[in-house]
N, C-alpha and C positions, 0 to 999 in steps of 0.2 A: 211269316209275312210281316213287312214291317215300312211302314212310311217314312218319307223323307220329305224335307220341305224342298222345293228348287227356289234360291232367292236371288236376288233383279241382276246380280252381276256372276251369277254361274252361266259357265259355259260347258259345252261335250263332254270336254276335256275335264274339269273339275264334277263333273256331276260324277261323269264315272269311277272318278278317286273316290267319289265319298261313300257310291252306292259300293265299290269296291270293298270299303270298310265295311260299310255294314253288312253285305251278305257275307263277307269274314268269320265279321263276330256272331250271326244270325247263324252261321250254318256249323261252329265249332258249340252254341248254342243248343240246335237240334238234333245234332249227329248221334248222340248219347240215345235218345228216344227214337232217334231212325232205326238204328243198332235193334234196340231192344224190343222195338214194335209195339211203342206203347204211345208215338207220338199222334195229335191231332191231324186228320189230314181232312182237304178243305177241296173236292173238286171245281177247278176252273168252269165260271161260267160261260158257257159257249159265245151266248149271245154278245156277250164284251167283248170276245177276243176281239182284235184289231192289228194289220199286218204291216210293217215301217217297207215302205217300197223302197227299190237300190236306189240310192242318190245318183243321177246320169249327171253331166256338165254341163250340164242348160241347169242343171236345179239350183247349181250353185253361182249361178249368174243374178247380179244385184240390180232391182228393178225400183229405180228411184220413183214412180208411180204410189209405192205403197207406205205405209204410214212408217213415220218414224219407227213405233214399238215394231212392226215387221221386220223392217231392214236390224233393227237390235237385235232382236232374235234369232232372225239369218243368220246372223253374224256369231252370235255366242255357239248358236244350233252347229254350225261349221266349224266353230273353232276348237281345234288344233287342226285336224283334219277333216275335210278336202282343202275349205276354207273358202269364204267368199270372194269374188273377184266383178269388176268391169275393169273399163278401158280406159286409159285417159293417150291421149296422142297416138293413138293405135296400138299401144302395147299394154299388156293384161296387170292391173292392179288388184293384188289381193288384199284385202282389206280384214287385217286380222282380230282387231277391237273397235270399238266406236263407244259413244255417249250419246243420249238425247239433250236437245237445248229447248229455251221457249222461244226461239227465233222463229218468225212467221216472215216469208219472203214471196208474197204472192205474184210480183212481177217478175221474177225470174222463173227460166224453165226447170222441169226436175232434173237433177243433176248436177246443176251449177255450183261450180265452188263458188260460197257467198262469203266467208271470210279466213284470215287466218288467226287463229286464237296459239296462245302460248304453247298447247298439248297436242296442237296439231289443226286441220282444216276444215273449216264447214261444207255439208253437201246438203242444198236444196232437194226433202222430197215433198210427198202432196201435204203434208198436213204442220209443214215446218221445216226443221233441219237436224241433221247430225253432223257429228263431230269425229271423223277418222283423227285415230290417237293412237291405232298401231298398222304398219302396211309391207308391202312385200311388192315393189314394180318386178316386171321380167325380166330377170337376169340376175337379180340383185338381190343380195339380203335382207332380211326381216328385218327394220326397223321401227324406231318410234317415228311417230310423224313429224313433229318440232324437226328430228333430222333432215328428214326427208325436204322438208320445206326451205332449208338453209341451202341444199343444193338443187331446187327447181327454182327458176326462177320466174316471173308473173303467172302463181297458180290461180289466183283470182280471176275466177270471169271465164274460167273452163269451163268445157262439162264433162262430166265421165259417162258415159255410154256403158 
């Protein structure tokens, strides 16, 4: 058994690289004493088990209601795969990285693109904004947002749904 730290910018996709390694070296570690039957064994306590339910397509739809660090999280929690998504002009945005700001934009509703920044564009949720800085519209390939922004024209003042 062995811990790992999860730190502010991992995502799915890298935790499982890491946790990858370590149960690597963890288990070419214990294999010698599995073999021999001389190694520690620790039964699971029941009462903690806890069970990760299937991700359906409503889980991964993005609900600008909830706090910045949520919508982060979502987001890293998805990422590489399924990946998070709404809507912007009726077609599905996946939203494959983000950033939080300390923008506070209380007159506009959640959702609204509130600005565009060099790395990409701000989305109003309840408790401030984030910053999409990597996305995926439908049809189209996974880009940076800065791209993306060069060929949408008046994204300020949307909202993504």
């Amino acid at each position: 058994q062995r811990e790992i730290p999860i730190e502010y910018e991992d995502t799915a996709e890298s935790l499982h690289d890491k946790l990858a390694i370590l149960g690597r070296d963890l288990l070419l570690e214990t294999l010698p004493s599995i073999i021999e039957g001389t190694n520690e064994r620790t039964k699971q306590d029941e009462i903690k088990v806890t069970y990760a339910p299937t991700i359906k397509r409503e889980d991964e739809r993005l609900d600008f209601s909830l706090s910045q660090r949520q919508i982060y999280n979502k987001v890293r929690g998805l990422y590489s795969w399924p990946g998070a998504y709404c809507t912007l002009d009726g077609k599905i945005l996946k939203i494959w990285k983000c950033r939080e700001t300390e923008n506070v934009f209380p007159q506009l509703l959640n959702g609204a693109i509130t600005n565009v920044y060099e790395d990409g564009f701000g989305v109003k949720v309840s408790n401030g904004e984030i910053v999409v800085t990597e996305l995926q519209l439908e049809g189209k390939k996974k880009m940076l947002a800065k791209d993306f922004i060069n060929g949408y024209s008046n994204l300020k003042g949307k909202i993504l749904v």
